[in-house]
N, C-alpha and C positions, 0 to 999 in steps of 0.2 A: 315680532312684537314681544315685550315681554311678559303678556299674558300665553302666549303660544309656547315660550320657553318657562314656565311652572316659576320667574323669579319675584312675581309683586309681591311685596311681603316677604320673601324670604329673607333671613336675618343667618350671616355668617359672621363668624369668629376668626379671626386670622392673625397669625402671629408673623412678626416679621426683622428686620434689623436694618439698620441707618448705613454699615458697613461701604457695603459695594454694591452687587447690581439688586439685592433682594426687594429691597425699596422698592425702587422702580419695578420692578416686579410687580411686586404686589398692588402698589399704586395704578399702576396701569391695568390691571387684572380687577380694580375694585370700583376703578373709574367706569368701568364699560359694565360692571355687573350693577354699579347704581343705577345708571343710564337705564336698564332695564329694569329696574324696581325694586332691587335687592336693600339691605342696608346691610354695611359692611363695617365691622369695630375692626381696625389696625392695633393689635398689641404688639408695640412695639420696644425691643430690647437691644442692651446693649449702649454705645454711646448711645446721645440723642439726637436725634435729627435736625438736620439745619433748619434755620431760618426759610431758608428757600424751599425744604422738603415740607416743612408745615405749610408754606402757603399754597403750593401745591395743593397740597392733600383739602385746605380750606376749603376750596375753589369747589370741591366734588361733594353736588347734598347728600344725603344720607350715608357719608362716609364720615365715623369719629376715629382721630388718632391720638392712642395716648403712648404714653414711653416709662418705662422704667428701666433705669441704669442697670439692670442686674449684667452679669458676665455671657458670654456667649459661650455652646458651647464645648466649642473647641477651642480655646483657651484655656491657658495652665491654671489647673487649680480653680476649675469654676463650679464644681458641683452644687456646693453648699446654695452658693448663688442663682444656678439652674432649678433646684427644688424650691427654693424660693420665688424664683419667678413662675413654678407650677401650683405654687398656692395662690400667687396672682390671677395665672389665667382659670382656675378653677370657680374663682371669687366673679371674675369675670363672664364667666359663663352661667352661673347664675344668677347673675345682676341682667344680663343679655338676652340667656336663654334662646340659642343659637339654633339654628336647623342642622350646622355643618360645622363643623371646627375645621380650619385651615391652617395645618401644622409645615412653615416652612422651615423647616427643620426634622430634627429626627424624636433627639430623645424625650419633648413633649407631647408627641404620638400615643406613649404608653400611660399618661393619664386616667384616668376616671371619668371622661368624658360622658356627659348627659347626649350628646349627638354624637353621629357617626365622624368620625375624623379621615381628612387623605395628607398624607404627608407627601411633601413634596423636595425632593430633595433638588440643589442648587448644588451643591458640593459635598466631598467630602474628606477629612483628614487622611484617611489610610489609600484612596487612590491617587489623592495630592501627595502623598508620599512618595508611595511607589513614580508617579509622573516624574517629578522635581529630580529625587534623588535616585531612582532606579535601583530600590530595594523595599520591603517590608517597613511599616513603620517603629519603631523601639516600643518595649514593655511598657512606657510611660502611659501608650495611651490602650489601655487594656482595658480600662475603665472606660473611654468613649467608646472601644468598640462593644462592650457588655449593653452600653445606655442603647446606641446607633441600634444594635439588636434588634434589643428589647421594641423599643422605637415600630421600627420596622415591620416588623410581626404582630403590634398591639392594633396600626390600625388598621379601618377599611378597604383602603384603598392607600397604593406608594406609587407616584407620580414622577417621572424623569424627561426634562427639558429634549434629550437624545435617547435615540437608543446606545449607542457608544456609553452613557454614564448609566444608564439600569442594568448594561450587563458589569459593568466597572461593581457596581452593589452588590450582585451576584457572586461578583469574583470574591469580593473584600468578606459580604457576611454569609455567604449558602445562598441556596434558594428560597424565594416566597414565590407565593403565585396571585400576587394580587396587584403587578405590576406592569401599567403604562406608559405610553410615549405621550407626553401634550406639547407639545415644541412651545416657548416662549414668543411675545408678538408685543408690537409696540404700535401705538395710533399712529397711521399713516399719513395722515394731517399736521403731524409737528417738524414735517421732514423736506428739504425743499434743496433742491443745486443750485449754487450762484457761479456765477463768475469763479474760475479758479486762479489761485495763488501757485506756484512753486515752492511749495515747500511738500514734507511730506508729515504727517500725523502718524501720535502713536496716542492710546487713552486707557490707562487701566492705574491699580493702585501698583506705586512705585516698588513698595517694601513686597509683594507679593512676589514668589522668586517661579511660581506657575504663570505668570504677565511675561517674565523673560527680558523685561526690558534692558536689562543689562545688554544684551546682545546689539542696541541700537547705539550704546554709545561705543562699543567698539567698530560698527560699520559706518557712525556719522561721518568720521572724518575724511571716508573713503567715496562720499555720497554725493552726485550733481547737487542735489538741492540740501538747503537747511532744513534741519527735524525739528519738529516740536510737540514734548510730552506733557500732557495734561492729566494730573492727578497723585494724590497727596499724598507725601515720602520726601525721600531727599534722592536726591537722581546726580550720582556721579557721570562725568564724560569731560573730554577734552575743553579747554578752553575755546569757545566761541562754534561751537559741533552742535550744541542741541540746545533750546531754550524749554526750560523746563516751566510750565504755566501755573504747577501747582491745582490744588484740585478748582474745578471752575462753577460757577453756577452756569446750572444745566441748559439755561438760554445760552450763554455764550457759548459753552462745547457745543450746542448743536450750529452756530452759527460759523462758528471753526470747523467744523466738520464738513459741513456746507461749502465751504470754500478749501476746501482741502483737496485734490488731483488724486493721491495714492494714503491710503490707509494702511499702516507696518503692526500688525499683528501677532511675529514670531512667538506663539504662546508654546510653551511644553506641558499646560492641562486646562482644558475649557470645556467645561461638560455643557456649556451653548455658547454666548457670545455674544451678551446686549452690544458693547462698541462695535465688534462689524458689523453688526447687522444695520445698530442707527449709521455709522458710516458709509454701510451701500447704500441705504436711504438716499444720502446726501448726497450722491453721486457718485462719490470715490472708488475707485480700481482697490483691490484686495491684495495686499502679501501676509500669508497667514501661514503660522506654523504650520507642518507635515502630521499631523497627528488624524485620530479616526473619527474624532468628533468635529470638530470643523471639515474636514474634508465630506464628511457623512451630510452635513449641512449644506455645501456652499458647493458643490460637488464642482463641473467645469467650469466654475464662475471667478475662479480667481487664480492666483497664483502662488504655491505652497511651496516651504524650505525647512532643510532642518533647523528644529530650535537649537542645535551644538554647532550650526557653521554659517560663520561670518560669511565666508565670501557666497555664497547660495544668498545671503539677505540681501549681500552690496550688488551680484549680478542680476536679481529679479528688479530688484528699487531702482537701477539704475536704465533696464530694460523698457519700462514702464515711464519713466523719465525722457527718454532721447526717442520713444516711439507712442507717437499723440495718435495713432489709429489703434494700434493697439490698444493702449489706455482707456480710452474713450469705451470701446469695444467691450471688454470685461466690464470697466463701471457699466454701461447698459443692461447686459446680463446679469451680473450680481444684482444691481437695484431691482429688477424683473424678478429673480428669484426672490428677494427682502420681503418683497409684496406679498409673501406668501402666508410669512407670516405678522399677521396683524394680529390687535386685541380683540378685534369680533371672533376671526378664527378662535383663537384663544377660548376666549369664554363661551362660543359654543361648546367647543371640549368640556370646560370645566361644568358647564350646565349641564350635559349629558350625562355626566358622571354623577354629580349632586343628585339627580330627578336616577339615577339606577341606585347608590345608596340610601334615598329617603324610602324607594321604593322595597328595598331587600334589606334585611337583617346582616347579612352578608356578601359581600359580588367578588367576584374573583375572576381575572384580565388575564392575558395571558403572558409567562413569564420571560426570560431571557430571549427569544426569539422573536419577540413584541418588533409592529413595522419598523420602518427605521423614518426618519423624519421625512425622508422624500416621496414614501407613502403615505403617511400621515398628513403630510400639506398638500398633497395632490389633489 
């Protein structure tokens, strides 16, 4: 009940972006903290959010989302724009007067905060470096790693979706010692299997070169079934190999997904993984890049390749296609393990943590060693 979890009344600050998965994120994470009696201000940066992301957000009482276009950031040349956006959310918190600031991000961590702040990190530039290109990122970004820092070390509490991306922060900025695992969670109510199609789904943004999707238009034409990529870019591949959907309102992708047999995932950096996870949801069998964070996640439940080799993509896709027990099989297990993580789980985490920083001036978690997510959802 939400008198039992310390949140009637409580009023959080949270900052967020319209980009990729953090929305939902957050949305989902605010939806189930109102439901308990929180009120929740979304400041939200960057583009602005869609039509469909506002009415979303309508929909949940004592949740307000506002938006301002500043820069994101990790984006070139956004500082100016970033301190600008930290006289917003300052202005904002004391118009709000917050128990907790929700910094999904880094370098507005290091604020002047009236409450305790936990930054929560979704990504970040210099281990998306190293993933993508397989080196150090360039001097340009000397400056995000100084802010990321600072960030890091201003607040309470630093929060990572996996253990795989808090030791990734470790590696990138040193050690802190104030850092958790809260694995990501989505309502398990908006998720349903139908009837399955023969084709197979891919869902992430196009232009991100850590999605990898490039590797599905070199295997489409090799593949039993038709692909179909959902999300917004321009998606090069063969004539009549993949149908690119463009980004969807989130009823349709879940209704796609739903009807979809196999999930292609080939990522080379996922520090979690909102699409497979609402894809096991849906039912669908898992091929998902080789890497430590997905694997750390989704552990026997699916089917992993390298993100550098086509024919690993075309022999698993096509394995999972010609064998309907197999298929079946994995989708059961993956949706099984999905359940695991939901937005209750979720925000139990987050509440526990909130109710130990209102409670202490300080708390300090434990650092790079922290469970890994299959102890954590356990």
């Amino acid at each position: 009940m939400p008198e039992e979890r310390g949140l009637r009344g409580l009023r959080v600050l949270m900052t967020a972006d319209a980009v990729g998965g953090v929305f939902n994120y957050a949305l989902n994470l605010s939806s189930e903290l109102c439901q308990r009696g929180a009120s929740v201000t979304i400041a939200c940066m960057g583009p602005a959010p869609s039509q469909d992301q506002r009415s979303e957000a309508e929909r949940v009482p004592r949740l307000r989302l506002l938006n301002r276009e500043f820069a994101l950031e990790w984006a070139d040349d956004a500082w100016a724009d970033v301190d600008r956006a930290g006289d917003w959310l300052l202005s904002l918190a004391r118009e709000t007067q917050p128990d907790v600031i929700h910094v999904n991000g880094f370098s507005h961590g290091s604020l002047a905060w009236p409450a305790p702040a936990v930054v929560v990190a979704h990504s970040c530039v210099l281990s998306w470096w190293r993933a993508v290109f397989g080196e150090e990122a360039p001097p340009k970004y000397d400056a995000y790693r100084q802010r990321v820092l600072r960030g890091l070390h201003a607040a309470q509490a630093v929060v990572a979706p996996s253990a795989s991306l808090l030791c990734a922060l470790h590696a990138a900025y040193g050690p802190f010692e104030h850092g958790r695992v809260i694995p990501n969670g989505v309502s398990l109510a908006h998720y349903f299997p139908r009837p399955k199609r023969q084709f197979f789904l891919a869902a992430g943004r196009v232009w991100d070169e850590a999605k990898n999707l490039r590797l599905l238009a070199d295997a489409a034409p090799s593949l039993p079934w038709p692909v179909a990529v959902a999300g917004e870019g321009i998606f090069s591949a063969p004539e009549g190999t993949v149908q690119h959907l463009g980004r969807l309102p989130s009823r349709r992708l879940l209704q796609l997904m739903s009807e979809a047999p196999v999930f292609l995932h080939p990522a080379r950096y996922e520090p979690f993984g909102l699409a497979p996870l609402e894809a096991a949801l849906s039912g669908a069998a898992l091929v998902l890049g080789a890497i430590d964070s997905l694997q750390e996640i989704w552990q026997d439940t699916a089917l992993y390749v390298s993100p550098d080799d086509v024919t690993e993509l075309v022999r698993a896709a096509t394995r999972l296609a010609d064998d309907p027990v197999l298929r079946h099989g994995l989708a059961k297990r993956a949706q099984r393990r999905a359940r695991a993580f939901s937005t209750g789980r979720m925000a139990d985490r987050y509440t526990s943590l909130y109710e130990e920083l209102l409670g202490s001036p300080s708390h300090n978690s434990a650092p790079c060693d922290a469970p890994s997510v299959a102890q954590v959802s356990a």
